[in-house]
Backbone as JSON Lines, residues from 0, in Angstrom:
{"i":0,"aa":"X","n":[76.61,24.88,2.56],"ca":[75.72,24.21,3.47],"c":[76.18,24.42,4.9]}
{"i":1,"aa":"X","n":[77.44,24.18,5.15],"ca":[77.94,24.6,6.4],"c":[77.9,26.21,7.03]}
{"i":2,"aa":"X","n":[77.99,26.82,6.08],"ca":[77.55,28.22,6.36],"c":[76.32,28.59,6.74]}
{"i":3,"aa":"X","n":[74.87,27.95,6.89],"ca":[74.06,28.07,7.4],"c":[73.91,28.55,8.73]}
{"i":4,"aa":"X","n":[72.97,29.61,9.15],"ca":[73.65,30.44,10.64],"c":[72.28,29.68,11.48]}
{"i":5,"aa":"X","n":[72.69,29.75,12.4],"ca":[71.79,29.19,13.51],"c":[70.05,29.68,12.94]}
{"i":6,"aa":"X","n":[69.94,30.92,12.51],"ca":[68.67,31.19,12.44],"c":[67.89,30.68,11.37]}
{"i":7,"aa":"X","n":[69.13,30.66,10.54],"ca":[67.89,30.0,9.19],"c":[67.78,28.85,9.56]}
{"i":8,"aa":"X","n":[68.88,28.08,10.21],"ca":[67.84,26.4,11.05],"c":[66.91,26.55,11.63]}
{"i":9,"aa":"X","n":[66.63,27.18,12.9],"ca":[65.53,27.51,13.55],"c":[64.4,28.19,12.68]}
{"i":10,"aa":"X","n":[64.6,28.75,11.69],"ca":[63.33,29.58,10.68],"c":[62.69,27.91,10.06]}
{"i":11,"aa":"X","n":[64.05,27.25,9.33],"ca":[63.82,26.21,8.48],"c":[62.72,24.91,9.67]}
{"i":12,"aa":"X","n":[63.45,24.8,10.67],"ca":[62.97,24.21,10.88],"c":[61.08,24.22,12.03]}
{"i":13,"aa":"X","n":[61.19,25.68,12.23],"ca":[59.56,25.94,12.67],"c":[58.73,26.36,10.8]}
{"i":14,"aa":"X","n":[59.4,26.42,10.11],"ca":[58.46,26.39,8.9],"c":[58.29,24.56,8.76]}
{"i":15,"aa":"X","n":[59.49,23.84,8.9],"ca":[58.87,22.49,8.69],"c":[57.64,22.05,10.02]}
{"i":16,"aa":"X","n":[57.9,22.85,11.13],"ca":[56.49,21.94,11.67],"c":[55.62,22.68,11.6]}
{"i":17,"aa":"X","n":[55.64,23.72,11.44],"ca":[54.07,24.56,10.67],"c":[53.33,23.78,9.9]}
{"i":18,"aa":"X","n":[54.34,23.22,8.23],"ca":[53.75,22.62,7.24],"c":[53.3,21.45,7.85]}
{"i":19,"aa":"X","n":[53.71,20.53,9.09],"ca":[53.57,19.08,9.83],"c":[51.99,19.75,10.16]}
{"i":20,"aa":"X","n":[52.56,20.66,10.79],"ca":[50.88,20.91,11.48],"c":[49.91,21.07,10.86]}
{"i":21,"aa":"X","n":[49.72,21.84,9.86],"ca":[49.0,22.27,8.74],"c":[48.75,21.21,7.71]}
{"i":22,"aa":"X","n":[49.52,20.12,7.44],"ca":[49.24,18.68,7.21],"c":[48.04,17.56,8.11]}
{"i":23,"aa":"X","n":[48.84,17.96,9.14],"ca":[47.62,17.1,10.05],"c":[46.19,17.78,10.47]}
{"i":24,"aa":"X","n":[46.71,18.99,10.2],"ca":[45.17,19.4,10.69],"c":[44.12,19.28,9.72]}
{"i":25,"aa":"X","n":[44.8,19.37,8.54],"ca":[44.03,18.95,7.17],"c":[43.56,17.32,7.05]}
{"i":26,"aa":"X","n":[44.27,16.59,7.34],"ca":[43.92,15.42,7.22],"c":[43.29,15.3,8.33]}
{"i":27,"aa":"X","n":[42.7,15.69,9.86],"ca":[42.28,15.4,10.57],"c":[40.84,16.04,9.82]}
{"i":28,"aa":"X","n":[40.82,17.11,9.43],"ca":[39.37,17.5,8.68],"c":[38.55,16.45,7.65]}
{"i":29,"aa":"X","n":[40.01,15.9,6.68],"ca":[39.3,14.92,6.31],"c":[38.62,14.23,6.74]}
{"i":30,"aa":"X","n":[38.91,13.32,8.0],"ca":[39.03,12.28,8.49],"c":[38.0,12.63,8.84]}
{"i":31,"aa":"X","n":[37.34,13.92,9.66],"ca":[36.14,13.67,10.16],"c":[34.79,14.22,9.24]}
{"i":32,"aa":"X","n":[35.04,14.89,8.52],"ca":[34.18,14.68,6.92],"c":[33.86,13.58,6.49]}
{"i":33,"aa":"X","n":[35.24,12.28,5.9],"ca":[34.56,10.73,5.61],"c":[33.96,10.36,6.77]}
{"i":34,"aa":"X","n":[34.1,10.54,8.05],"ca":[33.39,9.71,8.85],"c":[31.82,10.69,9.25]}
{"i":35,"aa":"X","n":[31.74,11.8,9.24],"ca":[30.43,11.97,9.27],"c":[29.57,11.83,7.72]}
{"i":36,"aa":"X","n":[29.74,11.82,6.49],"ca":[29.75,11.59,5.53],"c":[29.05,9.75,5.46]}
{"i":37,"aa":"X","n":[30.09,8.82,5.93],"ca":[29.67,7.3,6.28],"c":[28.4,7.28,7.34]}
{"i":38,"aa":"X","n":[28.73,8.18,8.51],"ca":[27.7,8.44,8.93],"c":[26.42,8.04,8.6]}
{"i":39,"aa":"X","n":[26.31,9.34,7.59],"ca":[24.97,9.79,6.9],"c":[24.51,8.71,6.2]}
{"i":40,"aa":"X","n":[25.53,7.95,4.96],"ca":[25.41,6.76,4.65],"c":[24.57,5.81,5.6]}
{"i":41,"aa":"X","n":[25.28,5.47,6.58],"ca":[24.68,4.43,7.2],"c":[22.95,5.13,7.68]}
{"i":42,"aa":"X","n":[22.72,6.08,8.25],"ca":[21.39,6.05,8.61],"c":[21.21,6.39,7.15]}
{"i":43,"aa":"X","n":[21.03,6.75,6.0],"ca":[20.13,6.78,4.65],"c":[19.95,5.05,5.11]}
{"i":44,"aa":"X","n":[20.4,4.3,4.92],"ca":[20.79,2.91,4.38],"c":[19.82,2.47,5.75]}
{"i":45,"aa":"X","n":[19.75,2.68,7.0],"ca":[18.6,2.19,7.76],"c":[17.15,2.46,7.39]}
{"i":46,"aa":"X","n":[17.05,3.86,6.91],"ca":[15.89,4.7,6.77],"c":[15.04,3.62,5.51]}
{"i":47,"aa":"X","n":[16.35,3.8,4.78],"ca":[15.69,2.75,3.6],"c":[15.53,1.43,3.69]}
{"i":48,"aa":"X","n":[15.84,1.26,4.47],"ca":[15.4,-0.33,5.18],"c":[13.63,-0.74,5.84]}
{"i":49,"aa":"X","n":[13.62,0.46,6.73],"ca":[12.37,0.6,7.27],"c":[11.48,1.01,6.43]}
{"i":50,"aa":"X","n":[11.44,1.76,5.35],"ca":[10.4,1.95,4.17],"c":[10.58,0.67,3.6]}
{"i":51,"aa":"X","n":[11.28,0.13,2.83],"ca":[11.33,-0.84,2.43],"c":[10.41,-1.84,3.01]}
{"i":52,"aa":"X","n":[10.77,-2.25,4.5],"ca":[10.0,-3.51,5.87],"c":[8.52,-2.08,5.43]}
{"i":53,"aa":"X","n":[8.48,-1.31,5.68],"ca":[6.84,-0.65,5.83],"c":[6.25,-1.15,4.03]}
{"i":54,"aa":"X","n":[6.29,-0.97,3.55],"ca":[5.91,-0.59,1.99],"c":[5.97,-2.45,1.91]}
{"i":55,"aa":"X","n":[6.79,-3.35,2.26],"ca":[6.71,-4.79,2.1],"c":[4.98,-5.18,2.94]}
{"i":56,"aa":"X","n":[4.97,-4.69,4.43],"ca":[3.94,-4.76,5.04],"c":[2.63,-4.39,4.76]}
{"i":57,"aa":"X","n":[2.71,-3.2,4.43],"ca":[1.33,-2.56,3.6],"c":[1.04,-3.4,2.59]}
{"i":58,"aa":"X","n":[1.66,-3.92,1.61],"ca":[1.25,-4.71,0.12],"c":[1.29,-6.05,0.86]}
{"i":59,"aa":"X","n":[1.24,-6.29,1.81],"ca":[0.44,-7.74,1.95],"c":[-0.05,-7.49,3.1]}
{"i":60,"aa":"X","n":[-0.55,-6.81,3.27],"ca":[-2.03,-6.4,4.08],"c":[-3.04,-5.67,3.13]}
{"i":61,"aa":"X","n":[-2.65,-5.32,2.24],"ca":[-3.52,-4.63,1.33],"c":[-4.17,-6.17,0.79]}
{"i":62,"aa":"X","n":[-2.79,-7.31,-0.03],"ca":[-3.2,-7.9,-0.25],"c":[-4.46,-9.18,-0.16]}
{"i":63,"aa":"X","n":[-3.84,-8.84,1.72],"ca":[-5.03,-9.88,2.61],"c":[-6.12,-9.37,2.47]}
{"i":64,"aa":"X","n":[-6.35,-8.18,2.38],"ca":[-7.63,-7.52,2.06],"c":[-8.29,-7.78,1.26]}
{"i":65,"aa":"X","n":[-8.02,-7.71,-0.08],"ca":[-8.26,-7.76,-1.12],"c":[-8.82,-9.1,-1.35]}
{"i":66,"aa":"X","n":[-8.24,-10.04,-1.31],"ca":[-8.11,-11.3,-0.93],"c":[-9.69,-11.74,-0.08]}
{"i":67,"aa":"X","n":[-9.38,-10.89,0.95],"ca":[-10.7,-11.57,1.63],"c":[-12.11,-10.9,1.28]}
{"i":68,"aa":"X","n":[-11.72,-10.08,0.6],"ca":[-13.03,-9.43,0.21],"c":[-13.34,-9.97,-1.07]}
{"i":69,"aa":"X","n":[-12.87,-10.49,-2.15],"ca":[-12.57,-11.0,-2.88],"c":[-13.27,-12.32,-2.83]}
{"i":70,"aa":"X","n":[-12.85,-13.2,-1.77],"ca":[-12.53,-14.55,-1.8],"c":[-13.49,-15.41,-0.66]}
{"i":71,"aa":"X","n":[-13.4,-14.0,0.47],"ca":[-14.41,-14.55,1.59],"c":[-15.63,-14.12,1.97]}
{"i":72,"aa":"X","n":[-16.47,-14.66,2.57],"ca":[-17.64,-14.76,3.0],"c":[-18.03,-13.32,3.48]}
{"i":73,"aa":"X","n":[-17.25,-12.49,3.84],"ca":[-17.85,-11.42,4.56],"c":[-17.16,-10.35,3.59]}
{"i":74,"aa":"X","n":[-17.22,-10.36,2.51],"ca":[-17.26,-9.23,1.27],"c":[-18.08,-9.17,0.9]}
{"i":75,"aa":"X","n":[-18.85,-8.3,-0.69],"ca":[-19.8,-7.74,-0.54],"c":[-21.03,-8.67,-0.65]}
{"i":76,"aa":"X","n":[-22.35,-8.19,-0.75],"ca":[-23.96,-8.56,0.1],"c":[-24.46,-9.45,-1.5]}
{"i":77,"aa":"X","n":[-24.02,-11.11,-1.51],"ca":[-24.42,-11.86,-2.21],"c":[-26.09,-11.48,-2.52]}
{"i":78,"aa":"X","n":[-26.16,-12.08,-4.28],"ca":[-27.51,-12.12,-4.44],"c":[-27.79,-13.33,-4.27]}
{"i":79,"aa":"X","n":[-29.13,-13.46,-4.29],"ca":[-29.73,-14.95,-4.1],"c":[-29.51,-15.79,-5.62]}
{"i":80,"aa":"X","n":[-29.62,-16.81,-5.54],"ca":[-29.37,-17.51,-6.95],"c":[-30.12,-17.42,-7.29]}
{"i":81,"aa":"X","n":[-30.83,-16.92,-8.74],"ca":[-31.91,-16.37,-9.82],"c":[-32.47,-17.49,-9.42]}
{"i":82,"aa":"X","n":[-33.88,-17.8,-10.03],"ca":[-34.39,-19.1,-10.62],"c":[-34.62,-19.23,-12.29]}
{"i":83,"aa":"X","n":[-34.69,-19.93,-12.84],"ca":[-34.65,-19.98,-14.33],"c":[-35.85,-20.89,-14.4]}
{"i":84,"aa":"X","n":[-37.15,-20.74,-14.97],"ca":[-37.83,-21.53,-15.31],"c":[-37.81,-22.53,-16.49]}
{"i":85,"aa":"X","n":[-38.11,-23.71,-16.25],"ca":[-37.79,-24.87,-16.95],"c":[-38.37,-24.63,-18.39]}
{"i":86,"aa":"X","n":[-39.73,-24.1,-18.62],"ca":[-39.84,-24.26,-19.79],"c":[-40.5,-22.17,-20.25]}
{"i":87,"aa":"X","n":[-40.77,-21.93,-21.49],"ca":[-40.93,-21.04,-21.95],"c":[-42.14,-20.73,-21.85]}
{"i":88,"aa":"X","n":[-42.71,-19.75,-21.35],"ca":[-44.46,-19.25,-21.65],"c":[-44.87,-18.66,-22.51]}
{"i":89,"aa":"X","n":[-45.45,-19.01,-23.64],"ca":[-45.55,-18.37,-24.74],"c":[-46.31,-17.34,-24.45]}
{"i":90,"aa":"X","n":[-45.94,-16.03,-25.3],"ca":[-46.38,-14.81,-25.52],"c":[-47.97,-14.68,-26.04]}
{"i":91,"aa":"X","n":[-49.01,-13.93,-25.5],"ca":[-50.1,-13.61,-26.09],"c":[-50.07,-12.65,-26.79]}
């Protein structure tokens, strides 16, 4: 161990910060992969929020519709109430 010459320290030790570097630069890739990755997450997760609020809105406006055409006065063109005569006319 003591016999080690100056150069193989200096070899040994720019191969150890190569591998330092080459460590961090890898994990810095990670790092910004999960975070554009969460990113994406988060706007899916808005997007689907706003369909969700749209598609909630439409089905109860559809519903009011329905509803008032249905239910109120200005849906479709009432008939008059028949009359039914009280008694039977016999047939000739």
């Amino acid at each position: 161990m003591g016999s080690e010459t100056p150069k193989d320290i200096d070899r040994a030790a720019i191969e150890e910060h190569a591998q330092r570097i080459a460590e961090q630069t890898a994990l810095r890739k990670v790092r910004n992969t999960l975070d554009s990755i969460g990113a994406s997450e988060a706007a899916e997760r808005r997007n689907l929020r706003r369909v969700l609020i749209a598609c909630a809105l439409l089905a109860v406006l559809g519903a009011w519709l329905v509803w008032g055409l249905v239910y109120g006065d200005r849906g479709l063109p009432k008939q008059p109430p028949m009359k039914v005569p009280g008694t039977l006319q016999p047939k000739h």
